[in-house]
C-alpha positions as CSV (number, residue, x, y, z in Angstrom):
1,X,118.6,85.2,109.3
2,X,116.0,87.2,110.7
3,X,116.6,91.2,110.3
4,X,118.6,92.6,113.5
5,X,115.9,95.4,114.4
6,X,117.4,96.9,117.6
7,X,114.1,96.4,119.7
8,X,113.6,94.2,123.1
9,X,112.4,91.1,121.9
10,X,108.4,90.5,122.7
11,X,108.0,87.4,125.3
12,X,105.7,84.2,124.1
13,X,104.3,81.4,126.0
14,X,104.1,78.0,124.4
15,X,101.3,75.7,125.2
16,X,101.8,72.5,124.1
17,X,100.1,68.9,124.9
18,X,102.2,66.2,122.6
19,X,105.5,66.1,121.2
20,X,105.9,69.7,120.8
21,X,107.5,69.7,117.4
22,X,105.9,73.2,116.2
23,X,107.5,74.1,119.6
24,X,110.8,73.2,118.9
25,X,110.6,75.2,115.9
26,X,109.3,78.1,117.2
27,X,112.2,77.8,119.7
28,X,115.4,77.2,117.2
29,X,114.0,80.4,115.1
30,X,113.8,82.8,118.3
31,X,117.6,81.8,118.9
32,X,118.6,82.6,115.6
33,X,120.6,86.7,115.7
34,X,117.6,89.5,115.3
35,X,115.2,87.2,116.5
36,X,111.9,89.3,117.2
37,X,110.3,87.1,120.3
38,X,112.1,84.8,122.8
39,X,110.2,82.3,124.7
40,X,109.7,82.6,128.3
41,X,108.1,79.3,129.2
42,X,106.0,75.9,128.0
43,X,103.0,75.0,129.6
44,X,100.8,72.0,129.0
45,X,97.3,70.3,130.1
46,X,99.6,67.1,129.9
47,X,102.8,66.9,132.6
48,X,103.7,63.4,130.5
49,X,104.0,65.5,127.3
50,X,107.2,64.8,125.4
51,X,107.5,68.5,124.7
52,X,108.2,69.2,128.3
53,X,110.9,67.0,128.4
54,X,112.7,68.5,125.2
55,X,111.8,72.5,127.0
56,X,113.5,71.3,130.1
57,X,116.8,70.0,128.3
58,X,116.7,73.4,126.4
59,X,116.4,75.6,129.7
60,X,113.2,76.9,129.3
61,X,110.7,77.4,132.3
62,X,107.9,74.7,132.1
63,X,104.4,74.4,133.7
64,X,102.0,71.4,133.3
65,X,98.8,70.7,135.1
66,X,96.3,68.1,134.2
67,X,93.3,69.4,133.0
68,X,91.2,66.1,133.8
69,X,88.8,66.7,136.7
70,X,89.2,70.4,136.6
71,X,86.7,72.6,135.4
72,X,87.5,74.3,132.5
73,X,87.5,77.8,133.5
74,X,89.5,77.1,136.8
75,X,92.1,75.1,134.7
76,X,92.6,78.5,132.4
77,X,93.2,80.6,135.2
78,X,95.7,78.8,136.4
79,X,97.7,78.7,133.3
80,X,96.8,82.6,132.7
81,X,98.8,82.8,136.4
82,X,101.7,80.6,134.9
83,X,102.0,82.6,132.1
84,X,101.3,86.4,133.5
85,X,104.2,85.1,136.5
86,X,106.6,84.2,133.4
87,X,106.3,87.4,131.8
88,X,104.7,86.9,128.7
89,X,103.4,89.6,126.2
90,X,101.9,86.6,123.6
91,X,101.0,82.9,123.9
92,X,101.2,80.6,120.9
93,X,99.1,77.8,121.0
94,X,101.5,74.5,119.3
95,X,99.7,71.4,119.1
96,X,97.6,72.5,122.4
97,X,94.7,70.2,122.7
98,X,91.9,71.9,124.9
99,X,89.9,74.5,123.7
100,X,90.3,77.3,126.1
101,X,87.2,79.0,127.4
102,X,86.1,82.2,126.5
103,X,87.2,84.3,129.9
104,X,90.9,83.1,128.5
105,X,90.6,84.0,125.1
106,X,88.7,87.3,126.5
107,X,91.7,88.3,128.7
108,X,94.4,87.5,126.1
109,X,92.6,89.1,122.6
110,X,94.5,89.4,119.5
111,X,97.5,88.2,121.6
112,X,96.8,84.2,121.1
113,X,98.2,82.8,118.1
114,X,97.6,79.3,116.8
115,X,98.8,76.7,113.8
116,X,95.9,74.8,112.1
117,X,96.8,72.1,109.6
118,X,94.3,73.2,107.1
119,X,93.8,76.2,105.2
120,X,91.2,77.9,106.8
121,X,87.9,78.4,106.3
122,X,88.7,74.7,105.3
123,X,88.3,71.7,107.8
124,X,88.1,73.0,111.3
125,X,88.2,71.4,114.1
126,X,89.9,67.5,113.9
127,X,90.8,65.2,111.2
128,X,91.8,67.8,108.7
129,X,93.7,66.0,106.2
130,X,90.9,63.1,106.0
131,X,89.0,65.7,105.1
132,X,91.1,67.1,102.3
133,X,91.7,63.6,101.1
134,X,88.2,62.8,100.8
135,X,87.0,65.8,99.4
136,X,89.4,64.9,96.5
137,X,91.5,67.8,97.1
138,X,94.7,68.8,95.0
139,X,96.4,70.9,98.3
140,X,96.4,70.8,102.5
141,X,98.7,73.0,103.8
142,X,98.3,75.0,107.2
143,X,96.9,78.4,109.0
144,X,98.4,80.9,111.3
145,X,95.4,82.5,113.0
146,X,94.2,84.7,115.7
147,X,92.6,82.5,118.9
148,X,88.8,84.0,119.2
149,X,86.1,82.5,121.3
150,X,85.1,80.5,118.1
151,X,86.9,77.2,117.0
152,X,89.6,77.9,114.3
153,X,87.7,81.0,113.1
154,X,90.0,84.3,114.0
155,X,92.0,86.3,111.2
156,X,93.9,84.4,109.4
157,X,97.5,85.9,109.2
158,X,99.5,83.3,106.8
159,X,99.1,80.3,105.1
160,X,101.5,77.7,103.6
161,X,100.4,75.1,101.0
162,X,101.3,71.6,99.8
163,X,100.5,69.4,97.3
164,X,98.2,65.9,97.6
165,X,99.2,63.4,95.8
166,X,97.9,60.7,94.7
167,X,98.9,58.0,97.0
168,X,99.0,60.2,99.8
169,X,97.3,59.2,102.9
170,X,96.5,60.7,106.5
171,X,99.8,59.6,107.8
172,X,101.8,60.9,104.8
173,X,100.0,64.2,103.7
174,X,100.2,65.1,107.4
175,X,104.2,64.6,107.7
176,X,104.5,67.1,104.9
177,X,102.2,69.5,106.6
178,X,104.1,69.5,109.5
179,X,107.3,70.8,107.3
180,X,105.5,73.2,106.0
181,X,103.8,74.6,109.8
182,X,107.6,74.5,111.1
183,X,109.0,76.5,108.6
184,X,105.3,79.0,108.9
185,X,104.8,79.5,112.2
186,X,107.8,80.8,113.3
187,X,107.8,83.7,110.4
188,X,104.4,84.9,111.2
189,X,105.0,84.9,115.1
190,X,107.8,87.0,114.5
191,X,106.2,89.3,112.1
192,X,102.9,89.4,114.5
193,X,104.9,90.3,117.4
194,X,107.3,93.1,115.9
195,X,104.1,95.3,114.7
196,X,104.9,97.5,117.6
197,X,107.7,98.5,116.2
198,X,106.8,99.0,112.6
199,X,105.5,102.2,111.5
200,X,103.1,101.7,108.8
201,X,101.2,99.1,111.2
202,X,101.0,102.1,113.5
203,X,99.9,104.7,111.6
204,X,97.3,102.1,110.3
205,X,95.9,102.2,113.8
206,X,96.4,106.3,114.5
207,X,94.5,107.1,111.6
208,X,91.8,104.9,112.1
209,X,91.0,106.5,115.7
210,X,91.9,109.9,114.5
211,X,89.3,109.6,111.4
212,X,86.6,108.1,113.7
213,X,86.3,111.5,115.5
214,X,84.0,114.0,114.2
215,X,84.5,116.4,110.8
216,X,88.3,115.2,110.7
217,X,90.4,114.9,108.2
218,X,93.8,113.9,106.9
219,X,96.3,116.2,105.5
220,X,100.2,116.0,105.1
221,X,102.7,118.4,107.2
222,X,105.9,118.9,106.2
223,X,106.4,115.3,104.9
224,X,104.3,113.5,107.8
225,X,100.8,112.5,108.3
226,X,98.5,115.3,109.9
227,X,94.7,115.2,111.0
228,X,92.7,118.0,111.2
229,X,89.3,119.4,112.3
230,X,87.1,121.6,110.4
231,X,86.8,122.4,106.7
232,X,89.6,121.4,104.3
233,X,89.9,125.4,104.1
234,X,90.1,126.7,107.8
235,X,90.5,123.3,109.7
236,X,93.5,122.9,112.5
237,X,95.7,120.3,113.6
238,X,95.2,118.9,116.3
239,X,97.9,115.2,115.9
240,X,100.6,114.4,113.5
241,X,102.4,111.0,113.2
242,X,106.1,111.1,113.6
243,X,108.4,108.3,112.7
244,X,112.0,109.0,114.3
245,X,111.5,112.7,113.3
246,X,114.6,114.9,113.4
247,X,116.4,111.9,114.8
248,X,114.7,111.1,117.5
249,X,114.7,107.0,118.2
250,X,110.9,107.0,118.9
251,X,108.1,106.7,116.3
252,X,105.5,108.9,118.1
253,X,102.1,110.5,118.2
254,X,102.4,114.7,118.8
255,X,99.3,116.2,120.5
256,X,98.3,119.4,122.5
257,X,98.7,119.4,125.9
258,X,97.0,122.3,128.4
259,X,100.1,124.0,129.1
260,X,104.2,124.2,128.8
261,X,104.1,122.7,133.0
262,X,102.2,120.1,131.8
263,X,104.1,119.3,128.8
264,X,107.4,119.4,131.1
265,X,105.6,117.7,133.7
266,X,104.8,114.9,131.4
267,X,108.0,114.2,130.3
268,X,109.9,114.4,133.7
269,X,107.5,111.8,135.6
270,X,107.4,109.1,132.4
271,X,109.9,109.5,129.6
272,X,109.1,106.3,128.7
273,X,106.0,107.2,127.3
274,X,106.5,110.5,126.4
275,X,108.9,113.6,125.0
276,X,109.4,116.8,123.8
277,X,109.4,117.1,120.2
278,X,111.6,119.4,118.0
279,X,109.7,122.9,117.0
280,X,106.5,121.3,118.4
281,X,107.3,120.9,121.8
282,X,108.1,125.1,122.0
283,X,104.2,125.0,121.7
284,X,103.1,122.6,123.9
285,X,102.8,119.2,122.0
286,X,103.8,116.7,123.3
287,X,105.3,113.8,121.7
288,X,103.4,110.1,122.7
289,X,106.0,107.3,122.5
290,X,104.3,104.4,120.3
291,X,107.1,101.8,119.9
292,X,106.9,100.8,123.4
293,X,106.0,97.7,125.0
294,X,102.5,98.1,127.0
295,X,101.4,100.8,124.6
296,X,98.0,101.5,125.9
297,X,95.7,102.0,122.5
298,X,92.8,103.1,124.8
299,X,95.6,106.1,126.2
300,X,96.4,107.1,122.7
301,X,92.5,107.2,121.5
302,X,92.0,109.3,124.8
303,X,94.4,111.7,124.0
304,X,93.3,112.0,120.5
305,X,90.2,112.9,121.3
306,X,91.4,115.5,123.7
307,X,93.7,117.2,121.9
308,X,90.8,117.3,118.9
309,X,88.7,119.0,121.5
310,X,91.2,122.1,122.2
311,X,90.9,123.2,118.6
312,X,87.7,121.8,117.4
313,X,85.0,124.6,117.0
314,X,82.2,124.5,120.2
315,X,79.5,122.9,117.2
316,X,81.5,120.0,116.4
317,X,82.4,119.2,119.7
318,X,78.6,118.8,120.4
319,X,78.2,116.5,118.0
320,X,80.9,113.7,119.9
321,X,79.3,115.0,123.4
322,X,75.4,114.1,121.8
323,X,77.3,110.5,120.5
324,X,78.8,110.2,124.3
325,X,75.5,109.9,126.0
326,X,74.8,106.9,124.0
């Protein structure tokens, strides 16, 4: 039973062109209690695929058009509208046999998620457990990976393995592989999708921007993260990370704002995105929600690098204006 973690479950399209077996699997698991994704609609390049037909009996919302005589690029856009209409934060790709072009992959990065039956860098592309066989390997298993513009090359995030033996052929290896993808892909979906929500993933990505700015370092505050600007001796804060400090629900980002109206202002016009944090918010921090869907990364790096600005000393603040113009 997957762990009952409180949040709104992320919503993933399923393209499928076949039987849809990694589908159905993917499906069952987001049903189970605590489930961390639910799946908002199947779509397929093939309206006689049997995976449609098992979608429909389960009440999910389908979508198929033919990709033959379509150009490619005008084929993706039309399932990028299925899916944007259906709601979608995340597509998983499940036995989806077209390549999608790069304007789709483009539009959707690091939100595409695909099942390879090899384990990557191994056998891309087709045929993968011919390959295995005749390469004399011992193990095949399968790949959970990121969708980039090249074939089967993004990060890999998990990877199950299985044993060849020695009468094995295509037919029989690749039955066992399937096992093993069914029982894969659904863990690693569910992991990818509730990283919004987990803190160390987040602070992972805060302290990344925060270090990228100028004479900045990290130093702990009261038990929580802190980044500073200046010399370990006389530099200021200027962000701390807070996960659900004094007992807030929100795991947030606490930077300056101009002035008390703004820090009010804030917080009256979108309280889902931000609040008034305990001792901080008397001085005019201001708390940025970060376990919310839609969090904009390109927001947060802004206001990092704004709230480094009101305390950084006029020299240092050169130095990111001279590496602006470039």
């Amino acid at each position: 039973m997957l762990p009952d973690t409180g949040q709104a479950r992320a919503k993933v399209a399923v393209l499928v062109s076949g039987a849809g077996t990694n589908m159905a699997a993917l499906l069952y698991a987001s049903r189970l209690p605590g489930a961390a994704y639910e799946i908002v609609l199947v779509a397929s390049n093939n309206p006689d695929a049997a995976a449609l037909k098992l979608a429909e009996a389960e009440g999910l919302a389908t979508f198929a058009l033919d990709h033959r005589g379509m150009d490619r690029a005008a084929h993706d856009a039309a399932m990028d509208t299925a899916i944007r209409q259906a709601g979608a934060d995340y597509i998983a790709l499940a036995g989806y046999m077209r390549v999608l072009g790069p304007d789709m992959v483009d539009r959707w990065e690091g939100r595409i998620l695909n099942i390879h039956p090899s384990l990557l860098p191994k056998y891309r592309g087709l045929h993968t457990h011919r390959a295995a066989l005749e390469a004399g390997d011992t193990v095949a298993g399968c790949s959970v990976h990121l969708v980039t513009r090249d074939l089967d090359a993004g990060d890999v995030l998990a990877q199950a393995t299985v044993a060849i033996r020695p009468d094995d052929t295509e037919a029989s290896l690749a039955d066992r592989v399937r096992i093993a993808e069914h029982q894969l892909y659904s863990r690693v979906v569910s992991k990818y999708v509730s990283r919004p929500n987990d803190p160390a993933w987040l602070l992972e990505n805060i302290r990344r921007l925060a270090l990228q700015l100028p004479e900045t370092h990290e130093r702990e505050s009261h038990g929580s993260p802190g980044w500073r600007v200046g010399s370990e001796k006389s530099g200021k804060f200027f962000a701390y990370f807070a996960d659900q400090h004094h007992g807030t629900p929100h795991i947030s980002l606490l930077v300056k704002t101009g002035s008390m109206d703004e820090l009010e202002g804030l917080i009256e016009t979108q309280p889902h995105a931000y609040h008034k944090p305990a001792y901080y918010g008397a001085s005019g921090w201001v708390g940025l929600i970060l376990n919310r869907p839609g969090l904009d990364w390109d927001g947060v790096a802004e206001w990092l690098q704004r709230s480094w600005r009101s305390v950084a000393p006029k020299g240092v603040t050169r130095l990111l204006d001279v590496a602006d113009e470039f």
